[in-house]
C-alpha angles and dihedrals in degrees: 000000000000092000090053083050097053085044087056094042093052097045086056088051084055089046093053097044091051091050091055089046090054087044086051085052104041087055084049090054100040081050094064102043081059088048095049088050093055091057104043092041091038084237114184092171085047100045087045091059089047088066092041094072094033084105090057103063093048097057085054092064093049093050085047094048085051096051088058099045094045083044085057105044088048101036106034093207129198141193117354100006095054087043085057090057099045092057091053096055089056092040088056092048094051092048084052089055095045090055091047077065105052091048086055086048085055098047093047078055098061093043094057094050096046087038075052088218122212114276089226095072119105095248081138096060092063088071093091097042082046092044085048101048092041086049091051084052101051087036083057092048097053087044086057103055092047100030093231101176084186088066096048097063090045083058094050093051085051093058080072089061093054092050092056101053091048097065097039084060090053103048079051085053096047083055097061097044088058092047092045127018083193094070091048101102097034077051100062092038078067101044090058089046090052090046087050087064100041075053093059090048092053087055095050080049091058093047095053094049079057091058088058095045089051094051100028103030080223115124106214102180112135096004127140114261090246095064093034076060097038086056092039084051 
């Protein structure tokens, strides 16, 4: 009886700290539709409120990174169950990072309204790098809270649709620079925006390949797409 207590006790201390992963991502996500809105809208006031609650995120990482660390000292798990924390430790980290992109979204953002970069430029054009990479994120959310390992490798073949536009986008940008040497620094403001957000879509990359190491044991970073599927089955 009072092992079945400690279990359910334990399995309420994993609930908590996934919920607070979730709310960690759900603040990432809603981030980086502002920060889309800035960009598209040319938004100073909405880029501005983006970096406000950059902090925020960040010390939602620390109190998360202190949850597992406390679970850990009182509960000495094994197997699954560590696996499960380790993963959160990393998928926290990857949110973090995320989030260090969208404020750099937002503050690329500033830059190009006060820089008042030409309207001819295809700002417009990042909306579906910045739709996909927002759709990965939410995908790798909803993974998360179910665990779907099905989902997740639907997630890591996306990552493939975010690189090409990408560089689709770049070879547009390297366009403009030849026709007009006036458009080459507002250019590049918007290269490195564009790379922000292929950014986003890596780390919901990341977190789905730790959907799969939490249900499989199996670690698929930086392996080949055949054996990410072979584990998936």
């Amino acid at each position: 009886m009072g092992d079945k207590h400690i279990s359910s006790q334990f399995d309420a201390e994993l609930n908590s700290i996934s919920t607070h992963v979730l709310e960690m991502g759900g603040l990432v996500e809603s981030q980086l539709h502002q920060a889309v809105y800035a960009l598209i809208h040319l938004s100073l006031e909405t880029a501005e409120q983006v970096l406000e609650t950059e902090n925020r995120i960040n010390q939602m990482e620390v109190n998360i990174d202190h949850e597992i660390i406390s679970t850990i000292g009182r509960r000495q798990p094994t197997a699954r169950d560590l696996r499960f924390l380790m993963a959160i430790s990393r998928t926290t980290q990857n949110l973090e990072r995320a989030g260090d992109e969208v404020a750099r979204v937002a503050r690329m953002v500033k830059s190009i309204i006060e820089g008042g970069t030409p309207r001819s430029l295809p700002i417009s054009e990042l909306r579906l790098a910045a739709d996909l990479a927002a759709g990965m994120l939410r995908k790798t959310l909803d993974a998360f809270a179910r665990l779907d390992t099905a989902m997740a490798l639907t997630i890591i073949k996306d990552d493939n649709e975010i690189d090409a536009e990408y560089n689709g986008f770049l070879r547009k940008l390297i366009t403009y620079m030849m026709e007009d040497a006036r458009t080459i620094s507002p250019s590049l403001d918007l290269l490195f925006l564009a790379k922000s957000l292929e950014r986003v879509g890596d780390h919901a990359k990341n977190i789905a390949e730790q959907i799969i190491f939490i249900v499989k044991g199996e670690d698929v970073r930086h392996s080949p797409m055949d054996k990410v599927e072979s584990v998936v089955g």
